[in-house]
C-alpha positions in Angstrom: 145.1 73.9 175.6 144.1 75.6 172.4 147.3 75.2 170.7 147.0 71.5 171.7 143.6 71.2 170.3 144.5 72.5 167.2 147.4 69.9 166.7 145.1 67.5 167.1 142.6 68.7 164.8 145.4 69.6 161.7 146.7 65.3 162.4 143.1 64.4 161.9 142.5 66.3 158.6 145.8 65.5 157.1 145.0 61.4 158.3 141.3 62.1 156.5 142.5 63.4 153.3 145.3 60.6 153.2 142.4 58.4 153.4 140.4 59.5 151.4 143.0 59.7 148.6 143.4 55.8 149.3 139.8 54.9 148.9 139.3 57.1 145.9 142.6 55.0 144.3 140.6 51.8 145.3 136.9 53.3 143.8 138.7 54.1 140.3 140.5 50.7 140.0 137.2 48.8 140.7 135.3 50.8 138.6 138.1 50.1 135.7 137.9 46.5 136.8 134.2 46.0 136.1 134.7 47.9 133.1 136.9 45.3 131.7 134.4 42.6 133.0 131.8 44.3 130.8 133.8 44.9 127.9 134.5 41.1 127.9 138.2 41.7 129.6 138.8 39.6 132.9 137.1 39.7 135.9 139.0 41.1 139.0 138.0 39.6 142.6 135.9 42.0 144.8 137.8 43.1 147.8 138.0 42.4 151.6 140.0 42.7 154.7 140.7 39.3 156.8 137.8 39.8 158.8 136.0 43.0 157.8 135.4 43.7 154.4 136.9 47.3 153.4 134.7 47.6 149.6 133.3 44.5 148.4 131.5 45.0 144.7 128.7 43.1 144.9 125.2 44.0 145.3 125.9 46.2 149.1 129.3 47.6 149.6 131.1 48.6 152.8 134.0 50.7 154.1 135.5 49.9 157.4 138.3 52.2 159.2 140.4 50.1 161.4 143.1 51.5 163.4 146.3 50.4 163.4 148.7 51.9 164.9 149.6 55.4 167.2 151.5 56.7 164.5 148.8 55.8 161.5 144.9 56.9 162.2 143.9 54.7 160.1 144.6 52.0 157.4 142.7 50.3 154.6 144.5 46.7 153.8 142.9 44.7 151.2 143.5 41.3 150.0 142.6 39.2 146.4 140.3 36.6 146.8 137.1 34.8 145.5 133.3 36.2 145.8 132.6 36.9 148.6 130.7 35.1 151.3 127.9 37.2 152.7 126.5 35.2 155.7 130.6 34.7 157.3 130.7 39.0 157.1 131.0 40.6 160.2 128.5 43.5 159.1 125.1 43.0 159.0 124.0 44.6 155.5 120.0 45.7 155.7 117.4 45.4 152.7 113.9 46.1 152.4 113.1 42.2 153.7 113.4 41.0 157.1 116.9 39.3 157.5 118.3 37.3 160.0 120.9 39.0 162.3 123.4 36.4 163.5 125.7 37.0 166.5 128.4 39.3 166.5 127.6 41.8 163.3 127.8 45.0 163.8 124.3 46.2 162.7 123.8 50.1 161.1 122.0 52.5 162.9 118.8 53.6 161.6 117.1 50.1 161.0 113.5 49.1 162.1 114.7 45.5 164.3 112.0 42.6 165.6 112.1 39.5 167.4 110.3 36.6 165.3 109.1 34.9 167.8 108.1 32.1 165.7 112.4 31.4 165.4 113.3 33.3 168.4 116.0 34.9 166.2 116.7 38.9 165.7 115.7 40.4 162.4 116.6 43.2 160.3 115.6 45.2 157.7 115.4 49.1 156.3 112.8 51.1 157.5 110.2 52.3 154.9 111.4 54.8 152.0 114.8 54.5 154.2 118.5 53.7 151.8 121.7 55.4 151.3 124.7 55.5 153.8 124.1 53.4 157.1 127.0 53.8 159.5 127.8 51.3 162.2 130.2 50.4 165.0 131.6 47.4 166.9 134.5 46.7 169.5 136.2 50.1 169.0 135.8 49.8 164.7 133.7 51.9 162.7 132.1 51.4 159.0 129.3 52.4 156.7 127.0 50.5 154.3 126.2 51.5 151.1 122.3 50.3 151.0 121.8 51.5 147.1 124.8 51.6 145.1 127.4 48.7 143.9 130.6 51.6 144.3 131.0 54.1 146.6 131.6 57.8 145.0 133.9 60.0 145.5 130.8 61.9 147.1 129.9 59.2 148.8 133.5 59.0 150.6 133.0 63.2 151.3 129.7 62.4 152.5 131.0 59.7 154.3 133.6 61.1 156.2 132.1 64.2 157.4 130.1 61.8 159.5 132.6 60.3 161.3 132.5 60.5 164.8 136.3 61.7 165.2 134.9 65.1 163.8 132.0 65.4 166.2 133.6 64.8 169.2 136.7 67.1 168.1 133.6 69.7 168.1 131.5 68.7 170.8 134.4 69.0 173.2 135.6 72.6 172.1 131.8 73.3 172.6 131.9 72.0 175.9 135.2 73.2 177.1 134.3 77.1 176.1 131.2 76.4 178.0 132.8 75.6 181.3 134.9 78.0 180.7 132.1 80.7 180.3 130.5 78.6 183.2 133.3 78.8 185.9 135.9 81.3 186.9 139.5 79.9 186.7 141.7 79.2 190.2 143.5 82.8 189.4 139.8 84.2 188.9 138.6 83.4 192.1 141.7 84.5 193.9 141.9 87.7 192.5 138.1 88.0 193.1 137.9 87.1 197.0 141.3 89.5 197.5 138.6 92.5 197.7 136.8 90.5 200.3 139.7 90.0 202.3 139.6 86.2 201.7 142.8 83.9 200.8 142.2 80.4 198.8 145.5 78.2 199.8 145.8 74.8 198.5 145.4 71.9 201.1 149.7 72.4 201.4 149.8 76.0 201.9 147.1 75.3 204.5 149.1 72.5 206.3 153.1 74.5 205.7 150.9 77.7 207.7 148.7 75.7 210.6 152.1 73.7 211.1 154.3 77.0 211.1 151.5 78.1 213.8 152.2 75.1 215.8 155.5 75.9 215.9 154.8 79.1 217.5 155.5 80.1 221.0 153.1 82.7 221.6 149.8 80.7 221.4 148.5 79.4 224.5 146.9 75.5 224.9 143.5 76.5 223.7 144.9 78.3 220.6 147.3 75.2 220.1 144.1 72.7 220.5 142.3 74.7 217.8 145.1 75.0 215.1 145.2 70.7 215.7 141.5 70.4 215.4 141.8 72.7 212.3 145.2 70.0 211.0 143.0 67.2 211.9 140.8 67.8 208.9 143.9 67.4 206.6 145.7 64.9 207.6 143.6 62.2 206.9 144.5 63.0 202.8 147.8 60.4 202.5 149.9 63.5 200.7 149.3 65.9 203.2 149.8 63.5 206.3 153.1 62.7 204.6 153.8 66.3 204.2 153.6 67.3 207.9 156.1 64.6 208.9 158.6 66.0 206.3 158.1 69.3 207.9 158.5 68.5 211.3 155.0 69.0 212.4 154.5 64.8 213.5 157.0 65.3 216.1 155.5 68.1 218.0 152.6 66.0 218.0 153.8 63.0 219.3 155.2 64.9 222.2 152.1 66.4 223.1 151.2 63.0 224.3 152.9 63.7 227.4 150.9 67.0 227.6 149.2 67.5 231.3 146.6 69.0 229.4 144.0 66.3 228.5 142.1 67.9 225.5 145.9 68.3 223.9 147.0 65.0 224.4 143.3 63.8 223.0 143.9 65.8 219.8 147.7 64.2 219.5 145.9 60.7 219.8 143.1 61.6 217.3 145.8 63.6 214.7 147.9 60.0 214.9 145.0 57.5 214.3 143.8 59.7 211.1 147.5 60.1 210.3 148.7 56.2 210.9 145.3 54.8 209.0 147.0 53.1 205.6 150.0 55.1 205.2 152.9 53.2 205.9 155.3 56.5 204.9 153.7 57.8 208.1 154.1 54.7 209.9 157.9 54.1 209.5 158.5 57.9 209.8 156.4 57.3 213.4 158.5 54.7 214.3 161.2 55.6 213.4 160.4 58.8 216.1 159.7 56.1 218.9 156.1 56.3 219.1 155.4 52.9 220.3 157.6 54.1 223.2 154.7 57.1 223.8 151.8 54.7 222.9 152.9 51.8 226.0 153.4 54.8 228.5 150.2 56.6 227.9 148.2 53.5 228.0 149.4 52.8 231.0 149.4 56.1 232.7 146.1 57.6 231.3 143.2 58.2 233.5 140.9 59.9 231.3 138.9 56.6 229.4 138.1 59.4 226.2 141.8 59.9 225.7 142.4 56.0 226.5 139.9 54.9 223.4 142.1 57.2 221.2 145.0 56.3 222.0 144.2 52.6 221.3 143.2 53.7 217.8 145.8 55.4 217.3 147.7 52.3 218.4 145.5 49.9 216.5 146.0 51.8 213.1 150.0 51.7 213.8 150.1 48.3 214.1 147.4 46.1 211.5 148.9 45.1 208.6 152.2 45.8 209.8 154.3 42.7 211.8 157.8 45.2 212.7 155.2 47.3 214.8 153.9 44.4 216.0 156.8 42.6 217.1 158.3 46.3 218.8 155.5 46.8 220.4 155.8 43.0 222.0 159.1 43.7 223.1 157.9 46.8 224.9 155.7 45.0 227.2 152.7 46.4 225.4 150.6 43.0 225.6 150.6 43.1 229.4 149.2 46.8 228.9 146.2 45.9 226.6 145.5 43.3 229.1 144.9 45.9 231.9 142.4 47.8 230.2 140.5 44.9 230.8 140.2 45.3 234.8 139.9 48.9 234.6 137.9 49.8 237.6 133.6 50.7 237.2 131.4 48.9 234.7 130.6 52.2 232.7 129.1 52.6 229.2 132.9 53.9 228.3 134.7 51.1 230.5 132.9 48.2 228.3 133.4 50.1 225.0 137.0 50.4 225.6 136.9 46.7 226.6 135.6 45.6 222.9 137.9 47.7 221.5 140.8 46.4 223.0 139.3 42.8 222.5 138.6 43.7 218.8 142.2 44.5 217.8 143.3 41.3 219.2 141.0 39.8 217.6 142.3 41.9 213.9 145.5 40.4 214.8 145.2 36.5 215.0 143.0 36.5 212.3 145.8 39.1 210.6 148.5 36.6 211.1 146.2 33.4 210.1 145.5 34.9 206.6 149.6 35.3 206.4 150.9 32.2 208.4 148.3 29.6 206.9 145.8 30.5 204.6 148.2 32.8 203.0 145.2 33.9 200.9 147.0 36.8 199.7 150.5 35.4 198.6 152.5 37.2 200.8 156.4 37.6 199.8 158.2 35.5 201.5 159.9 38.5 204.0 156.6 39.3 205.0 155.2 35.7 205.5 158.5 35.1 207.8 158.1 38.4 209.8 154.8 36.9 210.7 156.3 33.7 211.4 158.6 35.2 213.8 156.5 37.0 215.9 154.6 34.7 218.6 151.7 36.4 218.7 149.7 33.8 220.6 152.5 33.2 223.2 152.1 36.8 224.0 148.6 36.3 224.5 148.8 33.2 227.1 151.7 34.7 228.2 148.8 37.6 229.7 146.4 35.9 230.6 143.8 36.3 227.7 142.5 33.2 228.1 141.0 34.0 231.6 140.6 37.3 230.2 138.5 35.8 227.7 136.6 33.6 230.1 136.2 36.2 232.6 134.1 38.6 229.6 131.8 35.6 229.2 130.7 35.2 232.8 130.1 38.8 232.6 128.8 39.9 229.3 126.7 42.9 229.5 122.7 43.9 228.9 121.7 42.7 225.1 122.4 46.6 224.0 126.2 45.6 224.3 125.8 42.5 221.5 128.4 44.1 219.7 130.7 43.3 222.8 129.1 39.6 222.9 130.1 38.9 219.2 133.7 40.2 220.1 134.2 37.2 223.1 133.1 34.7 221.5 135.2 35.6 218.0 138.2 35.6 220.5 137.1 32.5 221.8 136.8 30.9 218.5 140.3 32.0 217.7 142.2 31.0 221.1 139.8 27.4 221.7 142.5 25.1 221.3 144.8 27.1 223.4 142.7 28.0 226.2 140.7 24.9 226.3 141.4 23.9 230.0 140.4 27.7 230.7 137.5 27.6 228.6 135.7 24.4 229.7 135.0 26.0 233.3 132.4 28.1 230.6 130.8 25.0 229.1 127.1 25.8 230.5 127.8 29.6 229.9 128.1 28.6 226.1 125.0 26.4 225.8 123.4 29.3 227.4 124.0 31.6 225.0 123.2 29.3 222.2 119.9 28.9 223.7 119.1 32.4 224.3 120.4 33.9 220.8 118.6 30.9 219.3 115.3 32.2 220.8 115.8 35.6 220.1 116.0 34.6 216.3 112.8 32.7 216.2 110.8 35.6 217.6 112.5 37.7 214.5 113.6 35.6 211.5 114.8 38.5 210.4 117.9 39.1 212.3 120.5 36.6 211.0 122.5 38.6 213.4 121.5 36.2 216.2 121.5 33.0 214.9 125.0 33.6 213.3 126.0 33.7 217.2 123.7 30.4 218.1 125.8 28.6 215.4 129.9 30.1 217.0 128.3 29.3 220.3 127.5 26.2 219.8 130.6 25.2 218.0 131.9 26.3 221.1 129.9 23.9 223.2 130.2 21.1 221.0 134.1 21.3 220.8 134.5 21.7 224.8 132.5 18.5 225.4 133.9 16.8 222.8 137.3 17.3 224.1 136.7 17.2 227.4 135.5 13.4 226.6 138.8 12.7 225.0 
């Protein structure tokens, strides 16, 4: 790092002394050219850049730096032309009267500014006793104004460019890189330090390569394997690591622990997928590639314990969103029919109606999922992905289940207002599947009005809560639609 540093520092002072040569070059010829002007010889032009003026000499004068390329720090181009005109510059340039500062000049630092309130305009001017070198900067470009003098000096330059900022922040971040380094102890430091205490850092691979060579042992019992995948659990939600631990062979272990008779490993498998599965498709092919939509269909139709149950449908839900292969697999497996009997699970539990929404809620994901694709297409899908979507039949699957009478069968029995979360659910799925399930859905006409009316009330004894009038409105829309096509 120090070597680098100083490379940097030697291209900057070679750069600065190139420059400097240049602008000395330019200072002597303009001084020889208003030599000639005074000894009755021919006036030269004053100087200027297209848009910033590099040394104009007339009354102020300025220098601007602009860089041009990677190889070049900095160049100075200059161009003939006529006197120049001082309200088109792009530098403000102060004097001891208030001036006008016009949009988009870069004005100095240092300079005492008001709003004349009489013009609403910004004003400039030097502060009292205040002259000499002003520096200023604009859009990445930095300059300075000579306030006193028609030419800049060679001293002036000197002067000049030891104020640059280039030079500061070369130092200010050697300053500040030797105190973090007095600050903190290095990686090596801090290993070599904890080795007395008989403590090991290990990056988060070294952690993972070891708790998965663990795994793989045979002499640890269930409640030792449980705690090595509650350890794994707090790594594998980092993309690079979950990736990792399939490439090592540590995914498949897990995925045949589903089938574990012991329920606290097979809720651990469930949890270590989800936080695996959750946006990382190299996880999710790899997954599917080992069958787990096989394991996912079985266990949620076998499970008896509803904590493992809700796990494993998250793990299923973060398999499938956002990806239509999964989707359309899981189809063919028959796994539609299986979401649907979660629904009549027996005993009306806190557990049994969480699970419900859940279930309810990735449905939900999905039509509106394959909407955004299939017709709004608000995301300009390619056109592989747009006809995967196209050739899975999501909705047939659904009716094909029953959802619609799954659907109507929630409303009639929608729980105590501490379950609104579950409310919102139904009648988001009954927004999406209306026009499918109509003939199903008009038996709840009444139930509809019902709830428009009651979450209607709610809001007007709490203004407050947009949460309930947001579900007047869907429930009336769904009222107003069922009679108006029950009319027809």
């Amino acid at each position: 790092m120090q070597g680098l540093l100083l490379g940097v520092k030697l291209v900057t002072c070679v750069s600065l002394i190139l420059f400097s040569v240049s602008c000395y070059n330019m200072v002597v010829r303009s001084e020889e050219a208003l030599d000639n002007t005074q000894n009755g010889g021919s006036s030269s032009p004053p100087l200027k850049t297209d848009k910033n003026p590099n040394i104009v000499t007339d009354k102020t004068s300025a220098l601007t730096v602009v860089p041009d390329s990677e190889d070049d720090d900095a160049t100075v181009t200059t161009e003939e032309e006529g006197a120049p005109d001082f309200s088109n510059l792009d530098v403000f340039y102060p004097t001891k009267d208030w001036q006008e500062v016009k949009p988009g000049q870069a004005v100095p630092k240092g300079l005492h500014i008001r709003l004349n309130m009489d013009t609403g305009q910004r004003e400039a001017k030097l502060m009292e006793g205040d002259g000499g070198l002003k520096y200023w900067s604009q859009e990445g470009k930095q300059g300075i104004v000579n306030t006193e003098k028609k030419l800049f000096t060679p001293e002036d330059l000197k002067k000049a460019l030891k104020e640059f900022r280039v030079n500061k922040i070369d130092d200010e971040d050697t300053e500040r890189m030797e105190e973090v380094k007095k600050k903190y102890k290095s990686y090596e430091e801090l290993k070599k330090d904890l080795e007395g205490l008989h403590m090991d850092i290990k990056t988060d691979r070294e952690t993972v390569l070891e708790l998965t060579s663990m795994l793989n042992s045979s002499s640890l019992d269930t409640t030792e394997r449980v705690d090595v995948m509650e350890t794994l659990l707090d790594y594998l939600h980092q993309i690079d690591n979950a990736i990792l631990f399939c490439d090592i062979g540590g995914m498949k272990l897990v995925i045949k622990n589903l089938n574990d008779s012991n329920a606290e490993m097979r809720s651990i498998s469930s949890a270590i997928l989800a936080t695996s599965l959750q946006n990382n498709p190299k996880v999710k092919v790899y997954c599917i590639k080992e069958g787990v939509l096989h394991h996912f269909v079985r266990a949620l139709s076998t499970e008896v314990e509803l904590p493992v149950k809700k796990k494993l449908l998250f793990a299923l839900s973060a398999m499938v969103r956002n990806f239509p292969y999964a989707q359309t697999k899981f189809g063919e497996l028959g796994g539609f029919s299986v979401l649907a009997k979660l629904f009549t699970l027996p005993g009306t539990s806190e557990e049994a109606t969480k699970l419900s929404e859940r279930t309810l809620t990735l449905v939900v994901d999905l039509l509106e999922e394959h909407q955004s694709v299939t017709k709004d297409n608000k995301h300009h899908s390619s056109e592989e992905l747009l006809t995967q979507y196209q050739n899975f039949p999501l909705l047939e699957h659904l009716l094909q289940n029953g959802f619609c009478e799954i659907v109507g069968n929630l409303l009639e029995n929608i729980p105590q207002r501490e379950f609104e979360s579950t409310t919102e659910v139904i009648l988001k799925a009954a927004m999406k599947l209306k026009d499918s399930c109509f003939q199903q859905f008009k038996e709840h006409t009444v139930k509809f009005k019902s709830l428009h009316d009651n979450f209607l009330k709610l809001y007007h004894q709490d203004t407050e809560l947009d949460f309930y009038r947001d579900l007047s409105e869907v429930a009336k829309k769904l009222y107003l639609f069922l009679m108006e096509k029950d009319e027809l």
